[in-house]
N, C-alpha and C positions, 0 to 999 in steps of 0.2 A: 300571401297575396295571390289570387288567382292569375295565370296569366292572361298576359294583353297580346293582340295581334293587331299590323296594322288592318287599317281596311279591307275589305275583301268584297267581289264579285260574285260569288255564290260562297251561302253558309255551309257546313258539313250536312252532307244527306244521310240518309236515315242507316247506311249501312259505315257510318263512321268515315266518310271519308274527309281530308282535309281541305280547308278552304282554300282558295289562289291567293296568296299573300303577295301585297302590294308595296315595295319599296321603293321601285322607281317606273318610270313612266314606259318603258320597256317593257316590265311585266304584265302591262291591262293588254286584254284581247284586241283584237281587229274588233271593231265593233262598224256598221253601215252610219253613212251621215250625208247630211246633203248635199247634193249636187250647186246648190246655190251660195251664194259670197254676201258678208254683210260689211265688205267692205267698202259698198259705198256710202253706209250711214255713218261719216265718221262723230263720235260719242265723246269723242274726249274732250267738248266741249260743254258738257254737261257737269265736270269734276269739278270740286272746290279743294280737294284735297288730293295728292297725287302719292301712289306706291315707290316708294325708290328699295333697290337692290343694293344695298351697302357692299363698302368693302375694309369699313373700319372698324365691326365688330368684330370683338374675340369674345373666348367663353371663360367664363370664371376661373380657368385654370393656370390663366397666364399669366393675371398680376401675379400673383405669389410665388410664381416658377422665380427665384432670385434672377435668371439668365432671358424672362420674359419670351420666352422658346414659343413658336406659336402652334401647341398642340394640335389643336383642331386639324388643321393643315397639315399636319405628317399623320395624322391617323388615315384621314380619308386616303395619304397616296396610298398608305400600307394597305388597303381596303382594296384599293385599283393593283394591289402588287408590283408598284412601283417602290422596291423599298430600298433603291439607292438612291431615288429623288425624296422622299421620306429621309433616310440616312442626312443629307442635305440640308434640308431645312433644318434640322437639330445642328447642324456646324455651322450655320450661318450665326448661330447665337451662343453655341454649347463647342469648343473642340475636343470634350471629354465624355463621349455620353456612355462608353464602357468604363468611366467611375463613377460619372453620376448615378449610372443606374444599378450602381450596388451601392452607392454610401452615402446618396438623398435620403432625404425623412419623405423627401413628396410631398410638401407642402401643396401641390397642384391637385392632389387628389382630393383633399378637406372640401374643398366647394363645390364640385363634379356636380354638376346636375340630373347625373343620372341619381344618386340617390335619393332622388323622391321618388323613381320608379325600385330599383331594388339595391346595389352598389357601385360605387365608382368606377370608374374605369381604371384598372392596373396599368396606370402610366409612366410608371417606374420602368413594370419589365419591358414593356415595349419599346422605350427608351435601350434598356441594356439588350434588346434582342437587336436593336437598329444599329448600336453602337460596335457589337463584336463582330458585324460585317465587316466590319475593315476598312470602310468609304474612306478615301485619298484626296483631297483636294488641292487643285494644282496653284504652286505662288503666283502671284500678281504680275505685270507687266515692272520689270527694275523701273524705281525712280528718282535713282542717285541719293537716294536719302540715307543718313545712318542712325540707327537707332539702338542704344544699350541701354539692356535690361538687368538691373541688379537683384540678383535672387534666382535661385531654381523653386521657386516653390510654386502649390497652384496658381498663383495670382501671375508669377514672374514666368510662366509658360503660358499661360493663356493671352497674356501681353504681347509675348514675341512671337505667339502663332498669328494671332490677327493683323497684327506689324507686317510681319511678311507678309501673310496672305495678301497684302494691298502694298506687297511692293516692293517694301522697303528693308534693306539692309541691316539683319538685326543680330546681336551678340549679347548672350544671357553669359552675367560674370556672379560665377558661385563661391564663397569663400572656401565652402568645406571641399570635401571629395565626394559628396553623396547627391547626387540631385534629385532635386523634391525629397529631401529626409525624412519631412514631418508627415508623409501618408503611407509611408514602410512600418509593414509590422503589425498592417488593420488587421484584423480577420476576416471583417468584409471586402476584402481588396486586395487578390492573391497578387505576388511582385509581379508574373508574367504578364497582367494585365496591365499595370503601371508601367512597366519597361514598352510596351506597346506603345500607349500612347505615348511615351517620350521620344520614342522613334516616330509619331505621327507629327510632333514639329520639329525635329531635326530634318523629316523627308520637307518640309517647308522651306529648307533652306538657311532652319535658324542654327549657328554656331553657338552650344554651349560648350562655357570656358569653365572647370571646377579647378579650388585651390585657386583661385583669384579675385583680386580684392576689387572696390571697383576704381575703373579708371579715370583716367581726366576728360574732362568735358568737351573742353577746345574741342575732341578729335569724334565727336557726333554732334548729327542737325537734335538730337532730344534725348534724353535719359531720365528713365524710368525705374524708382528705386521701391521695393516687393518686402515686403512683411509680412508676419504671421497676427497683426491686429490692423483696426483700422488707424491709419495715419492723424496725428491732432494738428497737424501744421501742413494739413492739404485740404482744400475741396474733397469733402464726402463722398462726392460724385463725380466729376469732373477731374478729380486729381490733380487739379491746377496748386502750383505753390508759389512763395513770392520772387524764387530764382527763376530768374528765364530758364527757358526751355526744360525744365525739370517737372516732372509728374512723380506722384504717392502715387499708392493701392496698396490694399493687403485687406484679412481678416480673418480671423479664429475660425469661423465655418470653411473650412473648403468650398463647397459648393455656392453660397454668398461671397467666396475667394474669387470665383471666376466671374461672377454677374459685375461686381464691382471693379475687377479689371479688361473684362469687356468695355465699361462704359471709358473707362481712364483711356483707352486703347486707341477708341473712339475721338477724345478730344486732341491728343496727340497725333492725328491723322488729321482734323481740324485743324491743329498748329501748323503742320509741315507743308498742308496744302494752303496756307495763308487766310483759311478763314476761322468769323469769329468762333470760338469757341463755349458752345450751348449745346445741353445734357439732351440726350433722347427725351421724347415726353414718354413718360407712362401711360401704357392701354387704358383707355380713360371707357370709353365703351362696349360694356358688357352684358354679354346676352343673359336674362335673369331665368327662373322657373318658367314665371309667368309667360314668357316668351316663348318657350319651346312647347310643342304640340308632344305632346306624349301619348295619343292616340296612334302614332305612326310609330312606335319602336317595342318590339317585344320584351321581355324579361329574359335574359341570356346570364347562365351562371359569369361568377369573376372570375378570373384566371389567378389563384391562389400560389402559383408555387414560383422560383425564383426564376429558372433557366427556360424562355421558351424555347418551343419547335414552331415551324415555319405557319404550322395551322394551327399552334395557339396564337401567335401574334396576327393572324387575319380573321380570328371568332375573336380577341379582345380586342383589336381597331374597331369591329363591327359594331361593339356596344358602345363606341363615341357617337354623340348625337353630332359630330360637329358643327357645333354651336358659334355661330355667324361666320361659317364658312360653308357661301355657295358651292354645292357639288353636282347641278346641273339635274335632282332627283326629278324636277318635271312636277312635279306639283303644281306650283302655278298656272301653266299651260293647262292642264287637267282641266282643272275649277275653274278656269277665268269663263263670265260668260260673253266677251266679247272677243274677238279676235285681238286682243293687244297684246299677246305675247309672241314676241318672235323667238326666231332661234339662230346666232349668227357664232361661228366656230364653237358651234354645239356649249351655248352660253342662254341660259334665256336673258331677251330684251325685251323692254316695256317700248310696246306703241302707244305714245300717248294721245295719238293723231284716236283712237280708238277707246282707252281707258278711260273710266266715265269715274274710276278713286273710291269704288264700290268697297274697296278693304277684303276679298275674298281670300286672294293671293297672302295676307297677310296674315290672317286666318290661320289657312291652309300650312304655309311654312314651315316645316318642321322644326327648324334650328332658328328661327328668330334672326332671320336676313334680310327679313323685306318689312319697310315700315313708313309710315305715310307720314308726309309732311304738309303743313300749308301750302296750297297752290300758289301762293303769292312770296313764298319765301323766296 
């Protein structure tokens, strides 16, 4: 496939030189323009249908992620070099992403839209290059709550990291002596790295107990009992079972371990804070092919090999289209021919007082963020 370049301002001239490639609205020259304002014709009275700026789209790679991690959004920090707010966003959803990122299959790659331009985006290693930073996140404000978790395994650590993280008083009680047995011995998953993350929720403040059985009820606000399959006598999702205050989780995948004791985690935090208890909804809108401008991204090899270095994980971030995740690239402003975009904490805003619902902006979009609706909705 020949390569693609975005747009450009002057083509290569005769003695081969390269064109000004155009990614963000930064890159176009000072160009002269007029001295005069057309902002007294306001036009957005002319629109029947108006542009909005979403902020509910993800890109195909999230449903599938089992932990719904929201890709797009830690690729772009890793892009700006922010890669412990990157780091972040993956533990807001993931506390393990130096295991997931050696012993996922990547279900999040299968759908990537970059492959109709050439392949997916390595979002595996970029996960594991974010993960062996080391990012620390601090426990929650105490909320007298207490909470035991039965099991060391993944389901029973990922339970008791998001427990504390928001809070609460938590005690993982392990029968054997070995915690987390069942992911000792991978080949993908050297022990120092599994001993890490196990020290990343103990630094949480959670107490695991090994060689004990579990205990009595009375003496926690909830308890939370951890498997290696999924539980037949709980909510699939929610974890709810018919003894008060008791929660299931588990499952044969590890990584499917942690997405479905994130959500259990969730409703037990529900519980304790007295309300009802209902499952996250699944990313329901998703940015498609058709959606994304493929005219704005070049052809950039894949990042092939397991371990990044700091500038392979900012040339594979770079090949994310981040796919309904505004990153402020200026497009819109460019194209619009009327003054209706503004720009406020360097975000573009639609003036609608201006916008006439011409659909240019949406067009133009790279990533499939901006899309019009009835004016009457």
């Amino acid at each position: 496939m020949a390569e693609k370049i975005p747009p450009s301002i002057y083509p290569p001239d005769e003695e081969g030189k390269q064109p000004i490639v155009l990614r963000h609205v930064d890159d176009y020259p000072e160009v002269p323009v007029t001295l005069t304002t057309m902002r007294f014709n306001k036009t957005g009275a002319w629109r029947n249908v108006r542009p909005v700026i979403t902020d509910h789209k993800v890109g195909p790679c999230v449903g599938p992620c089992p932990m719904w991690i929201l890709i797009p959004k830690f690729m772009d920090l890793v892009v700006q070099e922010r890669f412990e707010d990157a780091a972040k966003v993956i533990l807001e959803r993931n506390p393990f992403p130096s295991i997931t990122g050696r012993i996922c299959p990547a279900p999040c790659e299968k759908p990537c839209n970059r492959r109709k331009l050439d392949k997916p985006v390595a979002i595996k290693a970029v996960e594991r290059f974010l993960g062996d930073l080391g990012v620390l996140e601090e426990p929650g404000k105490p909320t007298g709550k207490k909470v035991a978790v039965i099991g060391s395994n993944i389901a029973g650590l990922t339970a008791a990291y998001f427990l504390a993280r928001w809070g609460h008083e938590v005690k993982v009680f392990e029968a054997s002596e070995t915690i987390c047995e069942h992911l000792r011995g991978r080949d993908d998953l050297p022990e120092d790295v599994l001993e890490r993350e196990i020290e990343k929720v103990k630094a949480m403040g959670v107490e695991i107990l090994t060689g004990q059985q579990a205990p009595q009820i009375d003496g926690f606000d909830a308890i939370v009992y951890t498997q290696l399959e999924v539980p037949t006598d709980a909510d699939k999702i929610t974890g709810v079972t018919d003894e008060p205050k008791v929660f299931k989780t588990g499952h044969s995948d590890p990584v499917k371990a942690i997405g479905a004791a994130k959500k259990v985690a969730l409703s037990v935090q529900q519980f304790l804070n007295g309300e009802p208890i209902k499952p996250e909804p699944r990313p329901a809108a998703v940015v498609t092919p058709s959606q994304v401008n493929y005219f704005y991204f070049p052809e950039i090899p894949r990042f092939e090999g397991k371990e990044m270095a700091r500038e392979d994980a900012l040339t594979e971030a770079s090949r994310c289209f981040s796919c309904g995740n505004c990153n402020s690239c200026g497009n819109c402003w460019v194209f619009c021919p009327e003054p209706a975009i503004d720009w406020i904490d360097d975000r573009p805003v639609i003036n609608y007082d201006y916008c006439k619902g011409c659909g240019v902006c949406v067009v133009e979009c790279p990533r499939g963020v901006i899309e019009l609706e009835p004016e009457w909705k």
